[in-house]
Backbone as CSV, one residue per row, in Angstrom:
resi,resn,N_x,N_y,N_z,CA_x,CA_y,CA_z,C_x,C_y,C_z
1,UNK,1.815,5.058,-4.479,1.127,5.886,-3.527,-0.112,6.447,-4.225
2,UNK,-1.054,6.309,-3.613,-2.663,6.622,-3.640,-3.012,7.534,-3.228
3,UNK,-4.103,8.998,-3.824,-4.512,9.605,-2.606,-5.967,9.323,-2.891
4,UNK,-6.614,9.243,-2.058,-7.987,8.773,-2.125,-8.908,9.682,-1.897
5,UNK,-9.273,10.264,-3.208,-10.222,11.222,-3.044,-11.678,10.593,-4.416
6,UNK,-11.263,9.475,-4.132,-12.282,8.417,-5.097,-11.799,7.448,-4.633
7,UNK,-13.006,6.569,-5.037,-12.711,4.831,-4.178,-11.751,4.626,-5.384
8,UNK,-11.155,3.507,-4.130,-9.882,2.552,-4.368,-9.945,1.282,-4.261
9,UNK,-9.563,0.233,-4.878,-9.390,-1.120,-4.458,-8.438,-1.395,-3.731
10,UNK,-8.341,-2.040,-2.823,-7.196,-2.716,-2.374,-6.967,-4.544,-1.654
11,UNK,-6.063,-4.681,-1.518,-5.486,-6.390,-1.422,-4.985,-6.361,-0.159
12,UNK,-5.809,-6.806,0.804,-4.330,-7.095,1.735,-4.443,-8.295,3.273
13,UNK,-4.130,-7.901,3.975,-4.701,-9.092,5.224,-5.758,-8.480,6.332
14,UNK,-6.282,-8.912,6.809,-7.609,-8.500,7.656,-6.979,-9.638,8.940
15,UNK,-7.447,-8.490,9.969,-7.148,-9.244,11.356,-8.396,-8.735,12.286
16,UNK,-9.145,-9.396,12.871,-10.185,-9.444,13.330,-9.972,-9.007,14.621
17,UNK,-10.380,-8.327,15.802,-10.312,-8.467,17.075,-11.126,-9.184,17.993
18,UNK,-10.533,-9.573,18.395,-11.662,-10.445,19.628,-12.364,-10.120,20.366
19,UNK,-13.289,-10.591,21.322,-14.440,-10.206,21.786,-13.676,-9.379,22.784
20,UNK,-12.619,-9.771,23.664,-11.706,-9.332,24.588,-11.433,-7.730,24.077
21,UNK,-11.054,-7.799,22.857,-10.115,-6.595,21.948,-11.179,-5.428,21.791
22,UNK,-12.644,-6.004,22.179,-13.847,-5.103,21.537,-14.456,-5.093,20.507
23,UNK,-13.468,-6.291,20.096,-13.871,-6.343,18.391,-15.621,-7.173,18.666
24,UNK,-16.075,-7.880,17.594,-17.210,-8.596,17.207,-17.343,-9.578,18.258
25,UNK,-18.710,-9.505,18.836,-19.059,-10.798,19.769,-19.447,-11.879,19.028
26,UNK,-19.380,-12.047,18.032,-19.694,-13.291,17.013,-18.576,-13.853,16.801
27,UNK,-17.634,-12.760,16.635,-16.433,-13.535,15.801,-15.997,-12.810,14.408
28,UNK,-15.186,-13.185,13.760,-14.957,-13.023,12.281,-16.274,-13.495,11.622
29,UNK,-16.648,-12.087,10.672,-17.918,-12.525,9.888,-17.429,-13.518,9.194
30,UNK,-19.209,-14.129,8.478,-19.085,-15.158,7.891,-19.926,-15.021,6.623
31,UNK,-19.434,-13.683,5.792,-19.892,-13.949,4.951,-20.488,-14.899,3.963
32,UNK,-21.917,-14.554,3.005,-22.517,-15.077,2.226,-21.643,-14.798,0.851
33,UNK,-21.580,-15.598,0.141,-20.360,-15.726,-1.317,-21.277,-14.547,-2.182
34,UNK,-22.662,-14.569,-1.770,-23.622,-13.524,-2.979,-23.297,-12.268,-2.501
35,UNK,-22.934,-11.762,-0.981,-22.567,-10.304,-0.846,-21.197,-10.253,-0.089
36,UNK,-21.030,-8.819,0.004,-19.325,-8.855,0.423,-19.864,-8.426,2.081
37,UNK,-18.688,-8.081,2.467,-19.246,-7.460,4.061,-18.660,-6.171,3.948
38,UNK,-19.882,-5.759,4.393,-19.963,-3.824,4.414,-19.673,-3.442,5.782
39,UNK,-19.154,-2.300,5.967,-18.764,-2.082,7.264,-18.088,-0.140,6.669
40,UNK,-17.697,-0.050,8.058,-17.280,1.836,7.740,-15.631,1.273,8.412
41,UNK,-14.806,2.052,7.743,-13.395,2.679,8.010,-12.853,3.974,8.302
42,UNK,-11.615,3.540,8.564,-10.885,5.068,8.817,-9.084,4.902,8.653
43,UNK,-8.367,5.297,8.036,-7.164,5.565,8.398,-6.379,6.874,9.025
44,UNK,-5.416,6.322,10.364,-5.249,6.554,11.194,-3.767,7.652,10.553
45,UNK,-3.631,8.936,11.167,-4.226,9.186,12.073,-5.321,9.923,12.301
46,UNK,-6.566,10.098,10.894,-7.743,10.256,11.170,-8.182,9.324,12.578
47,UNK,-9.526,9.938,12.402,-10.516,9.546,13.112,-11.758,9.167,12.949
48,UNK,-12.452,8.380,13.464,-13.753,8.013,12.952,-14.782,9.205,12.476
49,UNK,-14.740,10.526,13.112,-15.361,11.573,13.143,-14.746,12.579,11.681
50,UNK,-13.287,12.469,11.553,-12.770,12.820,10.127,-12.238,12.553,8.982
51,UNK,-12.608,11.216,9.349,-11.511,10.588,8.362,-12.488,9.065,7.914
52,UNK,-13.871,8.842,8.202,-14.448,8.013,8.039,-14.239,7.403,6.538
53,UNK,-14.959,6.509,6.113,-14.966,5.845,4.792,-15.600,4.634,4.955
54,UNK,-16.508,4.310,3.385,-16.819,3.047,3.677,-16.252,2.001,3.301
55,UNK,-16.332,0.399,3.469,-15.426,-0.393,3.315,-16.307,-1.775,3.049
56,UNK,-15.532,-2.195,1.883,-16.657,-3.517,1.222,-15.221,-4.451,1.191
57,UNK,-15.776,-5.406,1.809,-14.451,-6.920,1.750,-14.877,-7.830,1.315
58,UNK,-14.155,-8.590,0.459,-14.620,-9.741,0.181,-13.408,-10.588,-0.259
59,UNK,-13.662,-11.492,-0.746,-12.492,-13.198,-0.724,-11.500,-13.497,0.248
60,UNK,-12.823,-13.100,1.544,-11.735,-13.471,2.480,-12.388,-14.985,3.453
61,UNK,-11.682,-15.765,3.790,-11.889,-16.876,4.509,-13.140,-16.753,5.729
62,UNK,-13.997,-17.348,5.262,-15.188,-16.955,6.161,-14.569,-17.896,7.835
63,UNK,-15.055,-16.559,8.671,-14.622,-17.344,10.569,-12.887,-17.478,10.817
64,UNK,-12.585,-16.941,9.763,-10.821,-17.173,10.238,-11.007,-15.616,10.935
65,UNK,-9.614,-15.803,12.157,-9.070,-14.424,12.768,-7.968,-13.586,11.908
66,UNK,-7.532,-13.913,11.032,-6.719,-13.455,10.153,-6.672,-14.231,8.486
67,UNK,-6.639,-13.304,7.706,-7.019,-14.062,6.443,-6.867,-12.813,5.097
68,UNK,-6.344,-12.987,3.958,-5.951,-12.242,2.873,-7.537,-11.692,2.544
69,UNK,-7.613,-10.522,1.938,-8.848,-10.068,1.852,-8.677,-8.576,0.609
70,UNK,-9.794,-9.221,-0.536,-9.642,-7.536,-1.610,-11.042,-6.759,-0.599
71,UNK,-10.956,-5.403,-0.852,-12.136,-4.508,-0.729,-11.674,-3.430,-1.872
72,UNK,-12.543,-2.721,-1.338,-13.295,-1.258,-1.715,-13.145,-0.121,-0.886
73,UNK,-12.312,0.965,-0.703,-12.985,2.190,-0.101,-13.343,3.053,-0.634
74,UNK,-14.706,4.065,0.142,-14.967,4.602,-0.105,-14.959,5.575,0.599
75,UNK,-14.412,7.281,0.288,-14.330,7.774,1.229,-15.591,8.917,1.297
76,UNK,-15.872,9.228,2.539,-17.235,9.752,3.110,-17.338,11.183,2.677
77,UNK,-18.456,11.652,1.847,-18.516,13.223,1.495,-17.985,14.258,1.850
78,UNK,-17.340,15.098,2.159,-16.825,16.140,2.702,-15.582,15.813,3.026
79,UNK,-14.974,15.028,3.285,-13.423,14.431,3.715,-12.577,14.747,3.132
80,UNK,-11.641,15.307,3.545,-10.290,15.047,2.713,-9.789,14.237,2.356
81,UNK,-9.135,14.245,1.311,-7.855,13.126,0.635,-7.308,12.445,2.119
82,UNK,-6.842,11.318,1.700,-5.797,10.645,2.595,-5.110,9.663,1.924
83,UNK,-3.820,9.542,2.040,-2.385,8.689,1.322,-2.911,7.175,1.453
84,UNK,-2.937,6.480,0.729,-2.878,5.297,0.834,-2.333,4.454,0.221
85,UNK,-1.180,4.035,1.003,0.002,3.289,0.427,0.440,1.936,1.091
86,UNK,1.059,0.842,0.492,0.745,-0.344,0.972,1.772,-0.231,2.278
87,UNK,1.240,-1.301,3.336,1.758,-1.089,4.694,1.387,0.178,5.476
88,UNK,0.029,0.706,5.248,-0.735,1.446,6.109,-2.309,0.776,6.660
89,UNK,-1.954,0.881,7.864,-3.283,0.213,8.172,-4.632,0.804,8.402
90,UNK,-5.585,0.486,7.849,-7.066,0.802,8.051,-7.654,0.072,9.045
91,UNK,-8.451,0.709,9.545,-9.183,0.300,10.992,-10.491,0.391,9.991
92,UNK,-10.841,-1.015,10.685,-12.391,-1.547,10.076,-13.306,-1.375,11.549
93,UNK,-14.333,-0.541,11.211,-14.893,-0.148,12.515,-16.669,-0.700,12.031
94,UNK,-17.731,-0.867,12.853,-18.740,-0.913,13.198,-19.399,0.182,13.804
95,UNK,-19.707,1.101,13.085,-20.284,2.117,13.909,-19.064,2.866,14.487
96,UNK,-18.642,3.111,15.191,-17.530,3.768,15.515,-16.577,2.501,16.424
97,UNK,-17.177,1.840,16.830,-16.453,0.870,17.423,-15.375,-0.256,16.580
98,UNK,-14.025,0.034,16.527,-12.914,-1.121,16.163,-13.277,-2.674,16.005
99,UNK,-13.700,-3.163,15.329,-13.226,-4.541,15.056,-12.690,-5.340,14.084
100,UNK,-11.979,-4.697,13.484,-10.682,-5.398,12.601,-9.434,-4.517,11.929
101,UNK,-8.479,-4.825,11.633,-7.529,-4.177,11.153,-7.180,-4.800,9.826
102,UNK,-7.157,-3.430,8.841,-6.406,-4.709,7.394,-5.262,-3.943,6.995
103,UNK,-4.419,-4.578,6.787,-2.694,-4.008,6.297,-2.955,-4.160,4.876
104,UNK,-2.935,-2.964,4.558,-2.645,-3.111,2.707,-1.562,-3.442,2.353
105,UNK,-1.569,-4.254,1.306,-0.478,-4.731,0.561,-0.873,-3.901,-0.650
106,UNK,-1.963,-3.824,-1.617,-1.966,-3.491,-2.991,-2.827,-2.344,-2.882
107,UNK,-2.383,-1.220,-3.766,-3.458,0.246,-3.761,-3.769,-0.027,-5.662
108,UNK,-4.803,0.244,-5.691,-5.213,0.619,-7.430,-7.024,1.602,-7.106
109,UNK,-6.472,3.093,-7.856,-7.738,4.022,-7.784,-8.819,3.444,-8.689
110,UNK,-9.945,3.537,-8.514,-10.919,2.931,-9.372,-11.833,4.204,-10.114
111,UNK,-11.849,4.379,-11.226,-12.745,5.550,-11.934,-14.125,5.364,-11.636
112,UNK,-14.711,6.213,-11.851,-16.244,6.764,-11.242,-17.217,5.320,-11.335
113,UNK,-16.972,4.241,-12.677,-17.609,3.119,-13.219,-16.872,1.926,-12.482
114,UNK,-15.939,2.218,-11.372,-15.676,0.784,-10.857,-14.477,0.031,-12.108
115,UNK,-13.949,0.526,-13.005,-12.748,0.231,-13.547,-11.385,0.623,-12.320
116,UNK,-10.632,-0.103,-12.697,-9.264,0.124,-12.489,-8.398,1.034,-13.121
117,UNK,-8.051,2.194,-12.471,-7.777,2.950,-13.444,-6.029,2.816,-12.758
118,UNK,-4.857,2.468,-14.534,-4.020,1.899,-14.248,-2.737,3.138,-14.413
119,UNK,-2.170,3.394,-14.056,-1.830,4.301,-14.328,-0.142,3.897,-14.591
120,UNK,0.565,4.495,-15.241,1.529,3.859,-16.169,3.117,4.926,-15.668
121,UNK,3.792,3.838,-15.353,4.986,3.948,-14.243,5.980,4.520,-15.380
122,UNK,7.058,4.861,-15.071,7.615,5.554,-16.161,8.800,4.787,-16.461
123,UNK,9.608,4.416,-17.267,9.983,3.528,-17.989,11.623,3.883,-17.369
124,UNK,12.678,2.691,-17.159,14.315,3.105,-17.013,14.338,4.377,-17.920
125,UNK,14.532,3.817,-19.024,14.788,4.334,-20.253,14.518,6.272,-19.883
126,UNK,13.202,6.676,-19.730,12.917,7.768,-19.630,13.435,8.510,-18.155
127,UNK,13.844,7.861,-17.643,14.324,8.109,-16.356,15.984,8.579,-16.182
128,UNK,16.749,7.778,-17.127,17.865,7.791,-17.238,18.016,8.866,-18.473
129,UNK,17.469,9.410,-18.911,17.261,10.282,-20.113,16.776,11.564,-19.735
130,UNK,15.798,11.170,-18.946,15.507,12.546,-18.138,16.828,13.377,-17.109
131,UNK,17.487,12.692,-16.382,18.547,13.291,-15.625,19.572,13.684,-16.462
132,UNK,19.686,14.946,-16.270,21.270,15.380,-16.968,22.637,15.194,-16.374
133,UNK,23.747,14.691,-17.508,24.868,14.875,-17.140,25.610,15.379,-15.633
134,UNK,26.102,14.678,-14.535,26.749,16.024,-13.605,28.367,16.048,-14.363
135,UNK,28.927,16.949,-14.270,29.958,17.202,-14.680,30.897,16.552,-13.506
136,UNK,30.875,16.747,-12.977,31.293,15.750,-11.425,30.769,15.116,-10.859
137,UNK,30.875,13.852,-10.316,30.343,13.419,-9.243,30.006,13.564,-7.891
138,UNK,28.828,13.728,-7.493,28.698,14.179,-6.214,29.365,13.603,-4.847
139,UNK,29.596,14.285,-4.140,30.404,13.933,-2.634,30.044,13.458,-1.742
140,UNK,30.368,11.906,-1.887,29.690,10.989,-0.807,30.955,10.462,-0.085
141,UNK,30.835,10.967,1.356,31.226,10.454,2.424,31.489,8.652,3.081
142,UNK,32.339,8.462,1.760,31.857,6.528,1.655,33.264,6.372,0.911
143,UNK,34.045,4.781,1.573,35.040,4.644,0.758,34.524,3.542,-0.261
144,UNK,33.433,3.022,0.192,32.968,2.804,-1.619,32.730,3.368,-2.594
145,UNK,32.137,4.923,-2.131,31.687,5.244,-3.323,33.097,5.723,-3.527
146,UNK,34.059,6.267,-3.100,35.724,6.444,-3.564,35.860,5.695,-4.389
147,UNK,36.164,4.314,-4.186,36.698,3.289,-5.244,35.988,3.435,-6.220
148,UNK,34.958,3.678,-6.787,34.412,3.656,-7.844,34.781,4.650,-8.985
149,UNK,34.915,6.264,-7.723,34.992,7.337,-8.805,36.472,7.365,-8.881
150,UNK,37.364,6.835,-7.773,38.759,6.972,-8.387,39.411,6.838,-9.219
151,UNK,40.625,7.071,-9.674,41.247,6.542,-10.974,42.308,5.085,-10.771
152,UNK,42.460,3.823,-10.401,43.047,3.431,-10.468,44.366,2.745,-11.485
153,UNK,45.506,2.470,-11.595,46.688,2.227,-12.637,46.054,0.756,-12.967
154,UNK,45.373,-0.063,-12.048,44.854,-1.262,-12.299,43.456,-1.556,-13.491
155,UNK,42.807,-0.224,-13.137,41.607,0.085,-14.280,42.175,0.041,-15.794
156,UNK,43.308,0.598,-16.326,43.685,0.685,-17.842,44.432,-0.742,-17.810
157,UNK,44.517,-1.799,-16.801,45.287,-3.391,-16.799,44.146,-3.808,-18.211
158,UNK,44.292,-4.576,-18.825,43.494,-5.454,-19.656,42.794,-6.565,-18.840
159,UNK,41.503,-6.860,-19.282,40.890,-7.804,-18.515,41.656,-9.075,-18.751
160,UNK,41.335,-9.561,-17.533,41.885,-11.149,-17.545,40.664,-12.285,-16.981
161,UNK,40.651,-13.538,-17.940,39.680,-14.861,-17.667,39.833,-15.284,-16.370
162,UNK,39.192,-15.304,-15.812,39.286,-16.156,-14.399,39.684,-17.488,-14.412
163,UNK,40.815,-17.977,-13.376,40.896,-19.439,-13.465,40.652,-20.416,-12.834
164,UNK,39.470,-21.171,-13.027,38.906,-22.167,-12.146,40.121,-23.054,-11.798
């Protein structure tokens, strides 16, 4: 989870709307390989009016209606933070008008120079080290979790080889 109060990269699929949808009377741009396609965003449930941002795409299949796609956001001066986490969708707008949707799959914040700034997940190890002891086990309403914490006469049996 991302909060985006600095541009971000992200990975994910782009779905175009149709002329029907309001989207682009051209179609899915067709980008040039020398620039990306610039356009303004928003995630919902902002609004174009509060929640704007700008939005740079690129390696995505030029004229397809749907197609994998990295960008860039950037979010617009004065704005607040907003969460951005994969499986939230951004509305790719034109001016204020809708014409595409991209589902993130991948969030990574980018530092002021356009690096990736990676930030470092915390390890089993420190996780399982960090939680203390319960002296009991907590009370779960489950006859699995029963069997587990019970004591069975079969538990002190000695293991036995399985026989094919």
């Amino acid at each position: 989870m991302v909060m985006m109060t600095g541009s971000l990269a992200v990975r994910g699929t782009v779905v175009w709307l149709t002329p029907q949808q309001g989207g682009r009377v051209s179609g899915p741009p067709e980008p040039d390989y020398d620039y990306d396609y610039t356009a303004t965003a928003y995630l919902p449930p902002r609004t174009p009016d509060d929640g704007q941002a700008g939005l740079a795409l690129r390696h995505f299949s030029p004229g397809a209606w749907r197609t994998p796609a990295d960008g860039i956001l950037v979010p617009a001066k004065g704005n607040r933070a907003q969460q951005v986490v994969p499986g939230c969708i951004v509305i790719i707008t034109e001016g204020v008008r809708p014409v595409g949707l991209l589902t993130v799959e991948e969030v990574h914040a980018l530092a002021p120079d356009g690096t990736p700034i990676v930030l470092a997940s915390p390890s089993l190890e420190a996780a399982v080290e960090a939680t203390p002891p319960a002296a009991e086990p907590p009370y779960r309403h489950s006859t699995a979790a029963a069997r587990w914490t019970s004591k069975h006469a079969s538990d002190d049996a000695p293991p036995q080889a399985a026989v094919v």
